[in-house]
N, C-alpha and C positions, 0 to 999 in steps of 0.2 A: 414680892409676897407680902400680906398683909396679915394683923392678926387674927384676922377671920380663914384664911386659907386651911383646906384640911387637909388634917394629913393619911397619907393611903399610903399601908402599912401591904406589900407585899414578903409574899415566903415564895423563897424556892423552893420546888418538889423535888423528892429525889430525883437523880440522871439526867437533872440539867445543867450541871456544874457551872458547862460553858456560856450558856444563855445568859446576855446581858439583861440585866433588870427594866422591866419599861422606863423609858424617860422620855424626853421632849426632844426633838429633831432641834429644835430652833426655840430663838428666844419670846418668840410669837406663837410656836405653834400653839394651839389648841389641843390637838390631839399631841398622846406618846403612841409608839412601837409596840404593839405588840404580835411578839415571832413566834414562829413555830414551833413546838415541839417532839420534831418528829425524830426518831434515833440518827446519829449521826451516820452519814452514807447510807440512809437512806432516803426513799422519797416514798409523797402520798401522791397516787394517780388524779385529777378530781376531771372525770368528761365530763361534755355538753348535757348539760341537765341535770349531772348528778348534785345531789349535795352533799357535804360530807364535816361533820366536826372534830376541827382542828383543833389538840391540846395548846396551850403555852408554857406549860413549865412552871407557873407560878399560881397561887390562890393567894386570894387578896383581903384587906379589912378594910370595907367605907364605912367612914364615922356617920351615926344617925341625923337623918335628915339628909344627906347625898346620896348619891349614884353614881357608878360606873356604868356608861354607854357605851358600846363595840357598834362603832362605825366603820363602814369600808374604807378604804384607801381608794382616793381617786385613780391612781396610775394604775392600778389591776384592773378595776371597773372600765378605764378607759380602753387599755392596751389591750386585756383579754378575759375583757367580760364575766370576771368575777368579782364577787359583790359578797354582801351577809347578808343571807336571806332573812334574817327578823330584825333588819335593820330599823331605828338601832334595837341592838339588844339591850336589855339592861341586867345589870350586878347588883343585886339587892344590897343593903346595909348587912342586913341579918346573915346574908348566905358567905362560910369559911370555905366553902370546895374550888377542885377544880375551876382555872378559866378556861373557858372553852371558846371558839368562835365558829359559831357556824357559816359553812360556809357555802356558794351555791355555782357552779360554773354555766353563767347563761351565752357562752362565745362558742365560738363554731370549732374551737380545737380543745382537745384536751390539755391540760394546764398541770405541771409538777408543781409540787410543794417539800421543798428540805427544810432540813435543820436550819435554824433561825432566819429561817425566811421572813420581812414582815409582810404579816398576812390581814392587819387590821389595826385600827386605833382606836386609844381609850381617853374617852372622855367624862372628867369630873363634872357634874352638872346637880343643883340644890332639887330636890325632891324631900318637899315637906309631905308629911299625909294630912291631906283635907278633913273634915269631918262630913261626914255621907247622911243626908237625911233624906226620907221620901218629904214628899208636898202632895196636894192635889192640884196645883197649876204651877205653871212657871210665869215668870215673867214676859211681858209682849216688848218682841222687837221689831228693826224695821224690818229685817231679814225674814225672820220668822219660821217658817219649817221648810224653806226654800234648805233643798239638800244639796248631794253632787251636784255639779257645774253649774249651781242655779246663782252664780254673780257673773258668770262669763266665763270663756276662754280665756283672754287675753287680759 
């Protein structure tokens, strides 16, 4: 940790006593855990196509200038095809509510979700706000208004 590192000031919501706080898997990871919030011995159904938003038990504080992003978890994506459908999401600095993670099941079976399942990861990432002006041109590039796949496939 450095003294630039910020720091993300999570609350527990009520009646998630047992929910471990986000933290990091590993001393590398990038992303922390974050689980489910769904009543204990219970489950959320999520079928093929549905989407559905998952609580986690906590609401957060990102100091000004950061972000928290909800990214998927590789191994559900991979194993069964569930993902965040506004991948990533992001957690404003300003917003105290509910975290939430939406979520989307694009795999061919329905998929449970329990109590402290991880169903996603949060990532701290610097999101300054820009200053926004109109112009009446932009700059020329080489690129230039070549859009969708206009550098290639591969």
């Amino acid at each position: 940790m450095t003294a630039d590192t910020p720091v993300i000031a999570f609350l527990r919501l009520p009646g998630n006593d047992d929910l471990p706080v986000p933290a990091y898997a590993t001393a590398g990871a990038a992303g922390f855990d974050l689980r489910a919030a769904v009543p204990p011995g219970e489950s959320l159904r999520l079928d093929p196509g549905q989407r559905l938003l998952v609580q986690t038990g906590f609401a957060v504080a990102v100091p000004p200038g950061w972000e928290m992003q909800i990214r998927p978890r590789s191994g559900l994506a991979v194993k069964n095809g569930v993902t965040v459908l506004n991948s990533p999401g992001t957690v404003d600095s300003d917003y105290r509510g509910p975290v939430g993670v939406c979520l989307v099941n694009l795999g061919h079976e329905a998929f449970a979700i329990a109590h402290g399942d991880r169903v996603a990861q949060g990532v701290i990432a610097r999101a300054p706000q820009a200053r926004l002006v109109e112009v009446a041109t932009l700059d020329a590039t080489e690129r230039g208004v070549g859009g969708f796949g206009s550098t290639g496939i591969a």
